[in-house]
C-alpha positions as CSV (number, residue, x, y, z in Angstrom):
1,X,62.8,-39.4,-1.5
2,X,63.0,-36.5,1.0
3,X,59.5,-35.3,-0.4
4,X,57.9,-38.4,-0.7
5,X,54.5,-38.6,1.6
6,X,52.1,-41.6,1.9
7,X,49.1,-39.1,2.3
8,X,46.4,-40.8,0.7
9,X,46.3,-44.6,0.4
10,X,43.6,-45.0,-2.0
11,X,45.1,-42.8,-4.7
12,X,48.0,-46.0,-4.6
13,X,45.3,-48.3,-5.2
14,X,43.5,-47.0,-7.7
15,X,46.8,-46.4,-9.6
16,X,48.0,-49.9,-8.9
17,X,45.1,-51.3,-9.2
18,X,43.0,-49.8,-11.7
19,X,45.0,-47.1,-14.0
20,X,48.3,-49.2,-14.7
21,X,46.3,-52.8,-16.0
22,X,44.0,-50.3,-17.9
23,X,46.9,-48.7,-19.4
24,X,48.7,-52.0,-20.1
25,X,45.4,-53.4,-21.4
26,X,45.4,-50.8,-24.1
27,X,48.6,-50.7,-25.1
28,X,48.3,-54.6,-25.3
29,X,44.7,-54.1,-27.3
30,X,46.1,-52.0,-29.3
31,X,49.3,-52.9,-30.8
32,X,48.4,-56.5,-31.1
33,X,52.0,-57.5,-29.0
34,X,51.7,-60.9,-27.3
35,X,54.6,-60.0,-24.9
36,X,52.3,-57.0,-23.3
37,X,49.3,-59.3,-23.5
38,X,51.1,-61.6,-21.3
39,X,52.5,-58.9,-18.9
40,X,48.8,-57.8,-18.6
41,X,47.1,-60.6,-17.6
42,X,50.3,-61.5,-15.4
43,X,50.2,-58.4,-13.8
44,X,46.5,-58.8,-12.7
45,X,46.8,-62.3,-11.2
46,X,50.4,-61.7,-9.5
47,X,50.3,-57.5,-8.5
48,X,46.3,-57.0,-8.4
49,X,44.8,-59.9,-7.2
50,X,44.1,-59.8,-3.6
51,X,42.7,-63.4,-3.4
52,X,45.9,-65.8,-2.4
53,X,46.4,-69.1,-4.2
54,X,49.7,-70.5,-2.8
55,X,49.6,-73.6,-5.1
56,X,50.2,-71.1,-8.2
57,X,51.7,-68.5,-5.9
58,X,49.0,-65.8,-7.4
59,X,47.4,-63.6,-5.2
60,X,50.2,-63.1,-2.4
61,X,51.4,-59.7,-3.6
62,X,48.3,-58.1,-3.6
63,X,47.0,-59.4,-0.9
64,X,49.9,-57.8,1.1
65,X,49.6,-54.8,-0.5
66,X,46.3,-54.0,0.2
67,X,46.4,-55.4,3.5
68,X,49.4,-53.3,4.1
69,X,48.2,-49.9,2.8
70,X,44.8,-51.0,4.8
71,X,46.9,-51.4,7.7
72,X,49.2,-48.0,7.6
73,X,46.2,-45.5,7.0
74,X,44.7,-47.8,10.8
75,X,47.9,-47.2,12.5
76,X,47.5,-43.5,11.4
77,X,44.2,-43.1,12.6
78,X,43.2,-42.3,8.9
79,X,39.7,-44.5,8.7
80,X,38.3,-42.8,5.9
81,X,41.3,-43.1,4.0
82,X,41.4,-46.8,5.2
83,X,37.8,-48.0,4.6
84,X,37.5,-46.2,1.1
85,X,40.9,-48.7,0.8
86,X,39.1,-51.1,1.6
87,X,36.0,-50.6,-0.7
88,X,38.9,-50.9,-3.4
89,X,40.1,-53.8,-2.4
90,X,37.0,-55.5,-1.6
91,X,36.1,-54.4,-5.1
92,X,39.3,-55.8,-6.9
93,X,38.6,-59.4,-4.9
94,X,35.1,-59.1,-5.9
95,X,36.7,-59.1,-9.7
96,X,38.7,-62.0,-9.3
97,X,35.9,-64.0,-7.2
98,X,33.8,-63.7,-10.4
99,X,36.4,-64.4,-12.7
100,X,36.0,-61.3,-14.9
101,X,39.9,-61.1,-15.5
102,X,39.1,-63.7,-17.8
103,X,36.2,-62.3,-19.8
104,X,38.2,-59.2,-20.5
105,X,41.4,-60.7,-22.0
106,X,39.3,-62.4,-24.9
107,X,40.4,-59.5,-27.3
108,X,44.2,-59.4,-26.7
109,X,46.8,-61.6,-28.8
110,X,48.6,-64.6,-26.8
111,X,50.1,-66.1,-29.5
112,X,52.8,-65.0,-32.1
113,X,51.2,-65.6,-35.8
């Protein structure tokens, strides 16, 4: 942990929020697994979505999340950092907003056969 710097915030939320549900979405595409098809869509309404829905207690992590890393790289005086943070997570609200988490998880398995 010694080496560990926070020097870019929007290479944590394009990982987070881009790379890792892509990767899950292909393993989940790919091998047919219900169990990864779940953690996938789970993962995008409970880590990625920035939009908060207390009643089904979706949204709150990621909302935090980018609101914190939005919020470090201001402290820091890093504004170009922090507004291309904020294109990213205007961008993944933007995704949830329009409901397109829903058109993309039509191809994966829910259900054991």
């Amino acid at each position: 942990m010694k080496g560990f710097k926070f020097n870019k915030g929007w290479k944590y939320l394009i990982y987070f929020d881009f790379v890792l549900p892509l990767l899950l979405f292909i393993l989940a595409w790919l091998l047919k697994i219900p169990q990864l098809s779940r953690l996938f869509h789970s993962y995008l309404i409970y880590i990625v979505n920035p939009i908060p829905h207390p009643g089904g207690l979706t949204g709150i992590i990621g909302l935090v999340m980018h609101i914190g890393v939005i919020s470090y790289l201001l402290f820091k005086k890093k504004y170009r950092d922090a507004a291309l943070c904020s294109i990213i997570a205007l961008l993944a609200a933007a995704f949830f907003f329009f409901e397109l988490n829903y058109i993309i998880i039509k191809p994966l398995e829910f259900a054991n056969l």
